[in-house]
C-alpha positions in Angstrom: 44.4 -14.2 -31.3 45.3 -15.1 -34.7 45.2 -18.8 -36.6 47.4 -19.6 -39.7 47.9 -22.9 -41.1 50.8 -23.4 -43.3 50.3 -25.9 -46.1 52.5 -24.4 -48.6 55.2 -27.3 -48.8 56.5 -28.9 -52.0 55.6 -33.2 -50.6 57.9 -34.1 -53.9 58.7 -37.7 -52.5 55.1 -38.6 -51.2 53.4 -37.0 -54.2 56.0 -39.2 -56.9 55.3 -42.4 -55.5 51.5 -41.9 -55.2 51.9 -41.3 -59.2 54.5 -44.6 -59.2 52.6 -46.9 -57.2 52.1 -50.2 -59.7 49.1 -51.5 -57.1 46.6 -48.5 -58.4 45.3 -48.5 -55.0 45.9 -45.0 -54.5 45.8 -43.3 -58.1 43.0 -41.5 -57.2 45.1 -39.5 -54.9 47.8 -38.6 -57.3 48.4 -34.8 -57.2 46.7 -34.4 -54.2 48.2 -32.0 -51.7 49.4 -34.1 -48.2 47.8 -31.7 -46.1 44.3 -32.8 -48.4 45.0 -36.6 -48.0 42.4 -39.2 -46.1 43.2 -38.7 -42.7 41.8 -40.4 -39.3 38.6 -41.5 -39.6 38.4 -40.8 -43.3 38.4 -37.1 -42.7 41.7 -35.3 -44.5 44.2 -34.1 -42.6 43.8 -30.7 -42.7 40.1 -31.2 -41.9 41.0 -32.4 -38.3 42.7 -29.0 -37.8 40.3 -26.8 -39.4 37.9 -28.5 -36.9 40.1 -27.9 -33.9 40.7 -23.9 -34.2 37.2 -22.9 -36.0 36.3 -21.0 -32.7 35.5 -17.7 -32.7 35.6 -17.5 -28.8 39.5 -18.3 -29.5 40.1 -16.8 -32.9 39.4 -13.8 -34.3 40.5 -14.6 -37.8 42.3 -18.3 -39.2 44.7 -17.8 -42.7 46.0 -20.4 -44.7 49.0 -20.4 -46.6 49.9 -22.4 -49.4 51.8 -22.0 -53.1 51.1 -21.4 -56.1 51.1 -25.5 -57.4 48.3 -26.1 -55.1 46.4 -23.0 -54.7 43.8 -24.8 -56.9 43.2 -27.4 -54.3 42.9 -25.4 -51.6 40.2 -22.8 -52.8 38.3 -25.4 -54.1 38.9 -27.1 -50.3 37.8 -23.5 -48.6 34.7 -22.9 -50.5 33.3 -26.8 -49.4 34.6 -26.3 -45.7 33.3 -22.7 -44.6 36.6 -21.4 -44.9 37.0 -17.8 -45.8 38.5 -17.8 -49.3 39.9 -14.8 -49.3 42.0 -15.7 -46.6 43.9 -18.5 -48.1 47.2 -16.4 -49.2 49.3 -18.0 -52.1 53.2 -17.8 -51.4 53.8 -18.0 -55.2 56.2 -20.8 -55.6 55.8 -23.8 -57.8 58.3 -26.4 -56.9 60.2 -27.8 -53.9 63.6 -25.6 -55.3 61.8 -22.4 -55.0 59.6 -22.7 -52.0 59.7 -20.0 -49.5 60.1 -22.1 -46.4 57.9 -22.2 -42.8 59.5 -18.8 -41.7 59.6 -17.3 -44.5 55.9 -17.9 -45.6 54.5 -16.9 -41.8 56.2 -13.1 -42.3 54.5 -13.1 -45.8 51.2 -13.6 -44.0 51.6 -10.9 -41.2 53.0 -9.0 -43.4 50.8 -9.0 -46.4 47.4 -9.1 -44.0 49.1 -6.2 -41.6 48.1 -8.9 -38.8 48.7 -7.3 -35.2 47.8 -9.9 -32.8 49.2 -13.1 -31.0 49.4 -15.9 -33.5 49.1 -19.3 -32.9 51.1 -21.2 -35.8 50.3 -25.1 -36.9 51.4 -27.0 -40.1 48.0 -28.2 -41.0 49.3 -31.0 -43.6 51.2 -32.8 -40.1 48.7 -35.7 -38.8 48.1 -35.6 -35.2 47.0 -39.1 -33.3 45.2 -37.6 -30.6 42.3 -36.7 -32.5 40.2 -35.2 -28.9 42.9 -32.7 -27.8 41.6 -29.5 -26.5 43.1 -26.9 -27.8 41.7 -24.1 -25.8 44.2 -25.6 -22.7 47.3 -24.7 -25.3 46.0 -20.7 -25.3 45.6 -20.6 -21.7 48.6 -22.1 -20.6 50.4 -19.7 -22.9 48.4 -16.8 -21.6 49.6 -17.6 -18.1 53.9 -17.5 -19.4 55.4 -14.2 -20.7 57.0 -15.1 -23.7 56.6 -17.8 -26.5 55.0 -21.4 -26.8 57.1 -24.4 -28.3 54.2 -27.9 -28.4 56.3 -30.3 -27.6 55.9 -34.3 -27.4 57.7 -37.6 -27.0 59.4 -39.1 -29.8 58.0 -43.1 -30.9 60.6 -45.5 -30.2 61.2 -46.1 -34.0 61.8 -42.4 -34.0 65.5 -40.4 -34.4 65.4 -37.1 -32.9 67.9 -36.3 -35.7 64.7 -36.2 -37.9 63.1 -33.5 -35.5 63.8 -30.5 -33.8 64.4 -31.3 -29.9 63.8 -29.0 -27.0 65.4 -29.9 -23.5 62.9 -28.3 -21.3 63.4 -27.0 -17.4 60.7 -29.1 -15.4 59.5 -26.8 -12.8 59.6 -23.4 -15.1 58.5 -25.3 -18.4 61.1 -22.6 -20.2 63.5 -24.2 -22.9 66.8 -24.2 -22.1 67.9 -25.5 -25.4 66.9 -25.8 -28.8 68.9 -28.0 -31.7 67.0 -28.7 -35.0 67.9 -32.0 -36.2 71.0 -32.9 -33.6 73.8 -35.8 -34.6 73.5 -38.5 -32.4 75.2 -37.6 -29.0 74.2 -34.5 -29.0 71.6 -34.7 -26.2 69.2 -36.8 -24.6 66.4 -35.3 -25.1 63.7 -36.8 -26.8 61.4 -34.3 -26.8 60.4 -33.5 -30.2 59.4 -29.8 -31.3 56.9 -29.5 -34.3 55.8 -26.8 -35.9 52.6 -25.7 -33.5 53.9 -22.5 -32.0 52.0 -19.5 -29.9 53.7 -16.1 -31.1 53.3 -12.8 -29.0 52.8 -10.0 -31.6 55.7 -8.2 -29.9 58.0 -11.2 -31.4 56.4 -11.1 -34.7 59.5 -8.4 -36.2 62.0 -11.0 -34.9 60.8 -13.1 -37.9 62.1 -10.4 -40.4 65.1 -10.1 -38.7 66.1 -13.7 -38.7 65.3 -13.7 -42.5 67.6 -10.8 -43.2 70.4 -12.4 -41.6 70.2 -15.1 -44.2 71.7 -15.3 -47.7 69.6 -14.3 -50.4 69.4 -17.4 -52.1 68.7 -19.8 -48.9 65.2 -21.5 -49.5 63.2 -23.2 -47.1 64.5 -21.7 -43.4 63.1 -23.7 -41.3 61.2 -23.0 -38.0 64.3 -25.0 -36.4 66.6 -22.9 -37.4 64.6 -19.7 -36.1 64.2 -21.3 -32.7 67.9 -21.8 -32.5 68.8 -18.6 -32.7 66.3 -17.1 -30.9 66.7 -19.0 -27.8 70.4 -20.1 -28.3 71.5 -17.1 -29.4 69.0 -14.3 -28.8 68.9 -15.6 -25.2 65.0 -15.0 -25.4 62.6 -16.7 -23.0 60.8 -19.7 -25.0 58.8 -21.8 -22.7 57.2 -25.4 -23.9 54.1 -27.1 -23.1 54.3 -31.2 -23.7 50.8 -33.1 -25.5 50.1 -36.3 -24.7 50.4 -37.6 -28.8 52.3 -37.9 -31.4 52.9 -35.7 -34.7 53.7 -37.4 -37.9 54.1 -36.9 -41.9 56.4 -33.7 -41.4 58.3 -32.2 -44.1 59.3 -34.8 -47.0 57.5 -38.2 -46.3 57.4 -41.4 -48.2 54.6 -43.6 -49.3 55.1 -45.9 -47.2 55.6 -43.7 -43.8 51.5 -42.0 -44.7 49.9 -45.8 -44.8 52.3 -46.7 -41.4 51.1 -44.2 -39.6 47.7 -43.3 -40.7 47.2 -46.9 -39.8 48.8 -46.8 -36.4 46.9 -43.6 -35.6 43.7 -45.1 -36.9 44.1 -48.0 -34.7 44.3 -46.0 -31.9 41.4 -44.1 -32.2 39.1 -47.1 -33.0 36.5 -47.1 -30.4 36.8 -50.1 -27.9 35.6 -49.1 -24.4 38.9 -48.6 -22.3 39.3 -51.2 -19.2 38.6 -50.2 -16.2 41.4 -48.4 -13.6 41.1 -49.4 -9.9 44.2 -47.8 -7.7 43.9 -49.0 -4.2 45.7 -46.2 -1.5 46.0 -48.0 2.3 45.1 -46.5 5.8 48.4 -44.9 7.7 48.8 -45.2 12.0 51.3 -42.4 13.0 54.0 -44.1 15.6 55.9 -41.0 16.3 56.0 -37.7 16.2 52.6 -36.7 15.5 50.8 -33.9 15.2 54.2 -31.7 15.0 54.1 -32.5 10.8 51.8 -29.3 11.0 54.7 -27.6 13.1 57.9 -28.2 11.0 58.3 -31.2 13.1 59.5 -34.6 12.6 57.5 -37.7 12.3 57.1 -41.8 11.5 54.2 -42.8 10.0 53.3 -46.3 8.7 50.6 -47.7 5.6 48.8 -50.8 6.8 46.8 -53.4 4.4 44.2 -53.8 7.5 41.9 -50.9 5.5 41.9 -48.9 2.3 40.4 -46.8 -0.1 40.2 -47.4 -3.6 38.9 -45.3 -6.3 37.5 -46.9 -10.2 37.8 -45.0 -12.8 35.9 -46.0 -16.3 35.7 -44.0 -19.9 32.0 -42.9 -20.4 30.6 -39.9 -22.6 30.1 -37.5 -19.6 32.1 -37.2 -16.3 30.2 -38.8 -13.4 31.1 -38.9 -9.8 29.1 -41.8 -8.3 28.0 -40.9 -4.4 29.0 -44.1 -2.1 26.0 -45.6 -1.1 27.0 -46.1 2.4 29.5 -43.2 3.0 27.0 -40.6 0.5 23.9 -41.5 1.5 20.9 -39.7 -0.8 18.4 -42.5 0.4 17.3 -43.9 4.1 14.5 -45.9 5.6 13.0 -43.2 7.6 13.3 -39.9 9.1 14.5 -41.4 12.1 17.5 -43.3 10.5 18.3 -40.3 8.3 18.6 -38.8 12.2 21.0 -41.8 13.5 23.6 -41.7 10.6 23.4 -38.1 10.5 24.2 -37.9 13.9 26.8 -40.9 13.8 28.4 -40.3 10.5 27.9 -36.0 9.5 27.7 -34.9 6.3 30.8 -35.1 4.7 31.3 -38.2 3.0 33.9 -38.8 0.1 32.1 -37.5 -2.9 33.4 -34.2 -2.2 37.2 -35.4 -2.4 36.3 -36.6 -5.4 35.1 -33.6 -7.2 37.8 -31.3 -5.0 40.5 -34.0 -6.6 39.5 -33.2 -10.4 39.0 -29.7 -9.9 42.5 -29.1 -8.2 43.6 -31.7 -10.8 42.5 -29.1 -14.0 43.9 -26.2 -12.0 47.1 -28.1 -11.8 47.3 -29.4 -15.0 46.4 -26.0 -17.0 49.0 -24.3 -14.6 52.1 -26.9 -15.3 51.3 -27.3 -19.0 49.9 -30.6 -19.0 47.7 -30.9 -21.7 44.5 -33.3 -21.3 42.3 -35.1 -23.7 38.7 -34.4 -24.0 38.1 -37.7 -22.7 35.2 -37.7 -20.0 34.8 -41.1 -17.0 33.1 -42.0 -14.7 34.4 -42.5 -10.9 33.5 -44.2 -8.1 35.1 -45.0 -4.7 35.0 -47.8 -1.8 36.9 -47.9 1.8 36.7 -50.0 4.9 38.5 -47.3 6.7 36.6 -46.2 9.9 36.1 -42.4 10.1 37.9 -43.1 13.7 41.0 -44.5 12.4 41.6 -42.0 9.3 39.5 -39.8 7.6 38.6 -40.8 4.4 41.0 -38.7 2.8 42.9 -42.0 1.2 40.3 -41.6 -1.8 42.1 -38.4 -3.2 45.6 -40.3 -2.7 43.9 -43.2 -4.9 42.0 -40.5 -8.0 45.6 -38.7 -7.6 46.6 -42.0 -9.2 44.6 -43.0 -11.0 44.6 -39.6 -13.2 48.2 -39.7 -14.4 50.0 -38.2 -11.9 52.3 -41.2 -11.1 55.2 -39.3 -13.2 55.5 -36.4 -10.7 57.8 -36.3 -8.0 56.2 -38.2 -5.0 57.4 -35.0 -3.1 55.2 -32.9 -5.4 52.7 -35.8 -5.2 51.8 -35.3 -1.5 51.8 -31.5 -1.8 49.1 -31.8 -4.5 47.0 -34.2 -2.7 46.9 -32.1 0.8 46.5 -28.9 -1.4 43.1 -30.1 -2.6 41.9 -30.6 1.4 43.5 -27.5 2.5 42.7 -25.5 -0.1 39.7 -26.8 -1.2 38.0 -28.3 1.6 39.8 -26.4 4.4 40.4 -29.7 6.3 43.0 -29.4 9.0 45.8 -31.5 8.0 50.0 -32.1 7.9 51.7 -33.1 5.0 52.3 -36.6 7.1 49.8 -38.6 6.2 49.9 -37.5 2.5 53.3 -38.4 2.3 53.2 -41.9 4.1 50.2 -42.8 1.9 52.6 -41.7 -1.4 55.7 -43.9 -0.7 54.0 -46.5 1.1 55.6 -48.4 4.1 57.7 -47.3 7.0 58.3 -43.8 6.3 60.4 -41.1 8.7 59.7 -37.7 7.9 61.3 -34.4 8.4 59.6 -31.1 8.1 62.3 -28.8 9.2 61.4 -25.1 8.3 64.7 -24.4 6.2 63.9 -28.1 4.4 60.3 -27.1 3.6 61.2 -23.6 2.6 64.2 -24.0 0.4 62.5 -27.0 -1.9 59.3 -27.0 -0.9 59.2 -30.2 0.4 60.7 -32.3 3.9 63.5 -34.9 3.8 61.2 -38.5 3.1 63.0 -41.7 4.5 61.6 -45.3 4.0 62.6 -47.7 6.8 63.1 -51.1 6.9 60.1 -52.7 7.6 61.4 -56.3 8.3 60.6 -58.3 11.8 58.5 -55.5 13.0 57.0 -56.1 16.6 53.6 -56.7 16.7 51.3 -53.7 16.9 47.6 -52.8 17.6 45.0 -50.4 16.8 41.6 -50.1 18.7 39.0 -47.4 18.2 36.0 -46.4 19.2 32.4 -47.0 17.8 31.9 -43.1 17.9 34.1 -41.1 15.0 35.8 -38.2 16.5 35.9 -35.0 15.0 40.1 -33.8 13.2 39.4 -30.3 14.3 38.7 -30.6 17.6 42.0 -32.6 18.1 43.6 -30.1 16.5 42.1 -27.8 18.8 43.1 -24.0 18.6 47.4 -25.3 19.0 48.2 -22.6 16.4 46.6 -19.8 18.4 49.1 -20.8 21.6 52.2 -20.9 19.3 54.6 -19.8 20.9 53.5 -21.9 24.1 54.1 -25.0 21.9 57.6 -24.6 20.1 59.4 -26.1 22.8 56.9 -28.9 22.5 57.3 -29.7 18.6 61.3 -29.5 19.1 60.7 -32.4 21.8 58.3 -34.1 19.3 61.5 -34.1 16.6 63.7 -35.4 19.0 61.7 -38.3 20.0 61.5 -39.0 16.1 64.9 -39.3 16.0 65.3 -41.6 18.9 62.1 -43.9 17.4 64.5 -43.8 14.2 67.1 -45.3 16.2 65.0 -47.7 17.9 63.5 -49.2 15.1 67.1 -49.6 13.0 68.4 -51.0 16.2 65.2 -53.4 16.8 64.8 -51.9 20.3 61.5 -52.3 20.7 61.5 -51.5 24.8 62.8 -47.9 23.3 59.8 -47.8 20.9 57.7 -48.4 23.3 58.6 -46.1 26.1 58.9 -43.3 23.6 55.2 -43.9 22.4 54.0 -43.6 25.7 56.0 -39.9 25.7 55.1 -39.3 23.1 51.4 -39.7 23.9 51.9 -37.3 27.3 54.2 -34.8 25.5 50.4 -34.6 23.0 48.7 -34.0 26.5 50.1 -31.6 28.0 50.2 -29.8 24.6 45.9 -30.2 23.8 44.7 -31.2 27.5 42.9 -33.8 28.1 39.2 -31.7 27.3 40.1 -31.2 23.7 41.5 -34.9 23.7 38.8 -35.9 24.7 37.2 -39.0 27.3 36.7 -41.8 24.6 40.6 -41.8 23.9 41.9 -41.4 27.7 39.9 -44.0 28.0 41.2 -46.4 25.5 44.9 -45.0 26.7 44.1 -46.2 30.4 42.7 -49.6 29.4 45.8 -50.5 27.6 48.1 -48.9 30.5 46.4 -51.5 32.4 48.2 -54.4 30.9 51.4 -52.9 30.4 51.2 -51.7 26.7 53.0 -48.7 24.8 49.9 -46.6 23.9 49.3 -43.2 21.8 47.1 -41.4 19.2 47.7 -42.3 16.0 46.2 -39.4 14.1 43.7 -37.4 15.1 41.4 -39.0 17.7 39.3 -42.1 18.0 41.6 -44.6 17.7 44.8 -45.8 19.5 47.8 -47.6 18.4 50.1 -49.5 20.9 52.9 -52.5 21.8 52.9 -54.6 24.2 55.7 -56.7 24.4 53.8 -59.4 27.1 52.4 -62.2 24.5 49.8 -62.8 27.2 49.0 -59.8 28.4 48.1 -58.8 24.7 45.3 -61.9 24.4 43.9 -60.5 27.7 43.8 -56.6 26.8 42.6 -57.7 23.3 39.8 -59.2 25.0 38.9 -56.1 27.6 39.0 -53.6 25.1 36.3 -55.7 23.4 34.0 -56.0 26.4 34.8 -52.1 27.0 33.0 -51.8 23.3 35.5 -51.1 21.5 36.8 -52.5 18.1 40.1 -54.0 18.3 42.7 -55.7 15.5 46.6 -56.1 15.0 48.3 -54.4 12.3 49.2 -55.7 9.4 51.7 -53.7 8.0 51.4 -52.6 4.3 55.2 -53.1 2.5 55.7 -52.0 -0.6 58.8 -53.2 -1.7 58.2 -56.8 -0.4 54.9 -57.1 -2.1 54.7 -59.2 1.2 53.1 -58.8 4.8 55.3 -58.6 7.5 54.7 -58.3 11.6 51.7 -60.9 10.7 50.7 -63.4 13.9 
């Protein structure tokens, strides 16, 4: 791939009132190119980008293009910064009236240097504020689309997007629908702002002389606008976009006064001052009906609950660290024999290796929907009170999902992501159900209907109303239970089990109905079928002794029982006041840890069903 950097405009405005300026603080600067001007960090501006693409591993060659006023400048610029002289290429013109114009002065440089490659294209006298960009993420992503790259970003509040070229983008193909250079107010509402930093495939490169020879002979500077326009408008040619988290200023004919704004914004933003710390907390989920048919195209309600957590810290430091959890990562112990006992209690997989599944699923993602990331490194570090019994630790990936920008997405696309990385990456069995509850929080009812899941991709995601909820109750065992051998081998016995995931849907629906009704002698009888539709689905070997015994303790008294994930834990109602203080109280003599539920509500900010 091929570099050029166009510096060959005419800055008349910036240039005359750096000669005017009655405070002399910047007559040392007068005649001075913009693209040669102090920049961030007192390097100039075209410094910064000279920096960026000097690769070899990404360029085979980098040209610069400039005129004939300022070819001085720029040689004497190229011999002090290791840049290949004899590739700066001078257009010739000599003032602003005669300039050749963006297009216009890329076909000189492909054509005069017979260049046959993919070209990457970037004004380098434009001042970027992201001064850690990597731009190695900006060839890859357009290596992976079939056409052309438009870098894209969001305008500045004080911006017009009649002073830029907008793009309105399609979200899930990144391909631009639309491109208007400089569009009259009304026009769209777009405000994402095109500048010129374009990938070119070299099979597009003759489109550039045909654009030009469509234009009147006497037209001088044709901008890059007006190409994109009528290639994509008109030519109907696929143009996709790719959107950088920063901001692009000092394009085309600046002011004075608009280089000292921003260079003294951008500056301010790049001053070093350690970055306060992010801590994004993601709550525990009990599943009250329905489950495990979320792994079945079932239907299902699960709820969040403020009793436990996980919560992941994230903090800037110069290399990216993932801190092990000194309780859930062990690396230390008192002696072979307690290395033995948590071993044997706890396994071996703890939560580091969510973490570092979580940002390596999160690069893959990013790269592959266009997202461009800083160079920025952290360091991250997790905590949870949740017992292995009542979830899996698998909150922590919900939480780092957070915390790494992903907010924007559609929670839909949200939960997909998170059970993606422990599927995919940690082949952990799991439904989409308890990714989802954990993303929109609360009372959630969930349909996973195969047409639903196979025409968007996604289930239909319902938030219930979560006030004057009964009283419910989780107890678990001190012993974790192992996901997989809940799961058991159900997939293998499909067929056997259709009839039983329809069954598991429509007792969904009638928990729906039960809980908008407040009929909580419903709920309860339908937990309890639910629990023995799960029974005669797994048997009560792969279920397991520890929870049929928890589920015949709390028949004892009278309470609606059932599973509320995947083993070692059991979440009922009782309705009896009394009866509830006494089965509290056997369940702890029987050795088991017992607590009501405090449900987690989002929206109320606010604990409800609390006694």
């Amino acid at each position: 791939m091929i570099c050029i950097l166009l510096v060959a405009g005419h800055g008349t405005v910036l240039e005359t009132q750096i000669k005017n300026d009655d405070t002399g603080l910047y007559s040392h600067l007068a005649g001075v190119p913009k693209a040669l001007l102090p920049g961030i960090r007192g390097k100039k501006i075209l410094d910064f980008w000279w920096e960026t693409v000097n690769m070899r591993q990404l360029f085979t060659e980098v040209y610069l293009v400039t005129n004939a006023d300022k070819y001085k400048h720029f040689e004497r610029w190229a011999t002090a910064n290791d840049f290949p002289v004899e590739n700066v290429i001078n257009d010739g013109s000599t003032t602003l009236e005669e300039c050749l114009g963006a297009v216009a002065d890329l076909e000189l440089a492909i054509r005069s240097r017979k260049l046959n490659d993919d070209v990457m294209v970037i004004a380098g006298d434009m001042l970027c504020a992201d001064q850690n960009f990597d731009i190695a993420q900006v060839i890859r992503f357009f290596r992976s689309k079939p056409r052309e790259l438009i870098i894209y970003y969001e305008l500045e509040e004080t911006e017009k997007s009649s002073s830029r070229g907008i793009v309105e983008v399609c979200p899930d193909t990144h391909r631009i629908t639309r491109f208007l250079e400089k569009p009259q107010a009304g026009l769209t509402t777009s405000r994402l702002a095109s500048v010129v930093f374009y990938c070119i495939q070299r099979d597009t490169l003759s489109y550039l002389s045909d654009f030009l020879s469509l234009q009147p002979q006497q037209a001088s500077d044709i901008t890059f606008g007006q190409f994109w326009e009528w290639l994509i408008n008109e030519k109907q040619r696929d143009v996709f976009g790719m959107k950088l988290p920063t901001g692009f200023q000092l394009i085309g004919q600046v002011g004075l006064s608009d280089y000292t704004k921003w260079l003294t914004l951008y500056s301010t933003k790049q001053q070093y001052s350690p970055a306060k710390p992010i801590t994004c907390r993601s709550y525990a989920r009990v599943g009250l009906m329905g489950n495990p048919s979320d792994g079945f195209n079932g239907k299902t309600i699960a709820m969040t609950i403020s009793n436990f957590w996980a919560e992941v810290t994230l903090v800037e430091s110069p290399t990216l660290v993932l801190v092990p959890h000194p309780l859930n990562d062990p690396t230390e112990f008192g002696s072979l024999q307690d290395l033995f006992c948590i071993s044997r209690k706890e396994g071996y997989l703890g939560g580091l290796r969510l973490l570092q599944a979580t940002c390596k699923k999160f690069h893959q993602f990013c790269s592959k929907q266009g997202i461009a990331l800083t160079k920025q490194n952290f360091t991250l570090k997790y905590d949870t009170n949740i017992p292995r019994q009542v979830v899996n630790p698998q909150p922590s990936a919900v939480t780092l999902h957070s915390c790494l920008t992903l907010q924007d997405l559609p929670k839909p696309i949200r939960a997909n992501f998170i059970l993606n990385v422990e599927t995919d990456e940690l082949f952990i069995t799991a439904g989409l159900q308890d990714r989802v509850v954990q993303v929109y929080e609360g009372l959630v009812y969930m349909d996973f209907s195969k047409k639903l899941m196979e025409e968007q991709g996604y289930g239909n995601y319902v938030s219930l109303d979560m006030s004057d909820l009964p009283l419910f109750w989780l107890a678990y065992l001190s012993d974790p239970s192992d996901s997989g051998r809940i799961h058991s081998d159900v997939r293998q016995r499909w067929l056997s089990v259709v009839e039983a995931m329809k069954t598991f849907a429509e007792l969904t629906d009638q928990a729906r109905t039960a809980l908008q009704d407040r009929d909580w002698s419903s709920l309860a009888q339908l937990m309890d079928q639910n629990f023995e539709l799960r029974r005669s689905v797994y048997a009560d070997d792969c279920l397991g002794p520890g929870n049929l015994k928890m589920v015949q303790l709390a028949r004892q008294f009278g309470s609606a029982v059932k599973l509320p994930g995947s083993g070692g834990a059991v979440v009922g109602l009782c309705l009896d006041q009394e009866k509830l203080v006494e089965m509290r109280q056997a369940f702890q003599e029987a050795g088991c840890v017992f607590c009501f539920i405090v449900p987690y509500n989002p929206s109320a900010h606010t604990v409800s069903g609390q006694h």
